[in-house]
N, C-alpha and C positions, 0 to 999 in steps of 0.2 A: 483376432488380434486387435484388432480397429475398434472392436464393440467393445473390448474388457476396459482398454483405455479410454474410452469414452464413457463406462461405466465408473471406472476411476476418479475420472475427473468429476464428473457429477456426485461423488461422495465426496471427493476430498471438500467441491467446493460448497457443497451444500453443506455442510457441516461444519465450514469457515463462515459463511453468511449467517450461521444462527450467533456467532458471535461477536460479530462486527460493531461491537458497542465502539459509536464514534466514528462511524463509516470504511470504507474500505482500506485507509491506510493503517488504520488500527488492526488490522491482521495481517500487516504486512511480511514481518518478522515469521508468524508462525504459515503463513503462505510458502515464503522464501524459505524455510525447512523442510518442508513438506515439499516442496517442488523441486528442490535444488537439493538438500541433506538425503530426505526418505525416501522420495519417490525417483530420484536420479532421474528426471525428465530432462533438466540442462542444467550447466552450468551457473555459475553464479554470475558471470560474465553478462551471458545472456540474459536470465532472468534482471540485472542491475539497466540493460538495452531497451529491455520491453518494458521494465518500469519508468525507463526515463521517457521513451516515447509517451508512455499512456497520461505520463503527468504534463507534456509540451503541447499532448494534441487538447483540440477544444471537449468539453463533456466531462461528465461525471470521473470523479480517481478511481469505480473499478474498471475500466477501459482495461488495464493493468492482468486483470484475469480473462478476460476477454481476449487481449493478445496470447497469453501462454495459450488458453483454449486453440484460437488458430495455429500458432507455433505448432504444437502436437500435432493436430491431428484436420488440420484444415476448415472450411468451413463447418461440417461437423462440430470439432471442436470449437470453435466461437461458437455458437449457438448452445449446447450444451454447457458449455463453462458459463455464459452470458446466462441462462436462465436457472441454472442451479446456483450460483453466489446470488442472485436476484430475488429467487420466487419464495425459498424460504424466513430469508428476512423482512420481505415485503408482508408476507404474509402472518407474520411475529409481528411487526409494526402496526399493520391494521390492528388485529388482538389487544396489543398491549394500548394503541390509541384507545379503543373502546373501553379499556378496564381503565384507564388513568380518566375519561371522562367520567364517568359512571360514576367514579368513587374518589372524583380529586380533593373533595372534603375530609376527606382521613388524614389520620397523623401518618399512617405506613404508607400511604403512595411520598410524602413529600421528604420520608426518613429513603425510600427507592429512591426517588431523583437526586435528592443531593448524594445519596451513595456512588451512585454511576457515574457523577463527574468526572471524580478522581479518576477511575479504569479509565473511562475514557481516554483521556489527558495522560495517561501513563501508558496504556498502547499503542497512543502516536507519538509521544517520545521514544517507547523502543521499536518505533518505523522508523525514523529516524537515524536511531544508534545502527539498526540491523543493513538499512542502507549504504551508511556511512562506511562500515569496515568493507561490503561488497564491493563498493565504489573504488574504494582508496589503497593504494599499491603502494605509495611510497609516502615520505614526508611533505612534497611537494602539495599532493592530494591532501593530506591532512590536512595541512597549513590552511590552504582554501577552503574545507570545511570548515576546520574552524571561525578562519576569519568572517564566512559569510554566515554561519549561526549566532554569530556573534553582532552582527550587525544586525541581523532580523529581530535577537532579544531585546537589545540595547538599542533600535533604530526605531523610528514612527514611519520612517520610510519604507516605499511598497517594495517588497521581497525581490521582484522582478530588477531592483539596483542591484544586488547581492548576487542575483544569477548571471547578470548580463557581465559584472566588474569580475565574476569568477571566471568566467569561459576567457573572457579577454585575456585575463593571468595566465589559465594553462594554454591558450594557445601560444601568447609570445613567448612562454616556456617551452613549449615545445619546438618551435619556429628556432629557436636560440640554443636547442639542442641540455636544455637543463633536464627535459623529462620525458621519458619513454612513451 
């Protein structure tokens, strides 16, 4: 039982890390499907807990998959989810570094890079969007999503104002009995 899930996990995440254009928050969305919609491993709850931890703790944003791996199925699973999101991108990365140096004088590597911006930059917007409805139960929740994406659009100030003025909000909302 132990080994099928642990072989699960090593496909599911191997085959999220070949896509990761833009790093691990760029599959967040199709992560949180797969682990929460298809694969019924937890909740959305949950999985919205282990993402918040992996993004407060210090290190890289897949920490995130790294958690769900232990979640499952214990050290085990950290180590198998940790090196299956890891080894096959790493090992794409190397690849595609060698072929972008080798041939950075063409017109088709420079018509690839600027193509992949965009994905990029549009996978981590819907980490984001897919975050956001997990996270958020009522209006109250909304309202501080919005206000604090709002402020990080429109702000030069560092993001960390936007986290610290939100928590503040729903705790005295909660404290004050506005929100559950």
């Amino acid at each position: 039982m132990k080994d099928d899930l642990l072989l699960q996990m090593a496909v599911a995440f191997a085959t999220l890390s070949l896509v990761s254009i833009g790093g691990a928050n760029a599959v967040v969305p199709e992560l949180h499907r797969q682990v929460v919609d298809q694969l019924g491993w937890m909740d959305g709850a949950t999985f919205t807990q282990l993402f918040a931890i992996a993004q407060v703790a210090p290190g890289p944003n897949v920490l995130v998959v790294s958690l769900i791996g232990w979640h499952m199925a214990g050290p085990a699973g950290l180590a198998v989810a940790t090196t299956a999101i890891m080894l096959p991108s790493s090992v794409l990365a190397f690849a595609a570094g060698r072929l972008v140096t080798r041939w950075s004088h063409t017109r088709w590597i420079e018509i690839a890079k600027a193509g992949l911006v965009p994905v990029a930059v549009g996978l981590i917007l819907a980490s984001g969007v897919v975050m956001a409805q997990a996270a958020d139960h009522d209006a109250l929740g909304v309202m501080i999503t919005v206000a604090a994406a709002g402020f990080i659009v429109l702000s030069d100030r560092n993001p960390l104002w936007a986290l610290a003025t939100a928590t503040a909000v729903g705790v005295a909302c909660f404290r004050l009995g506005l929100s559950a």
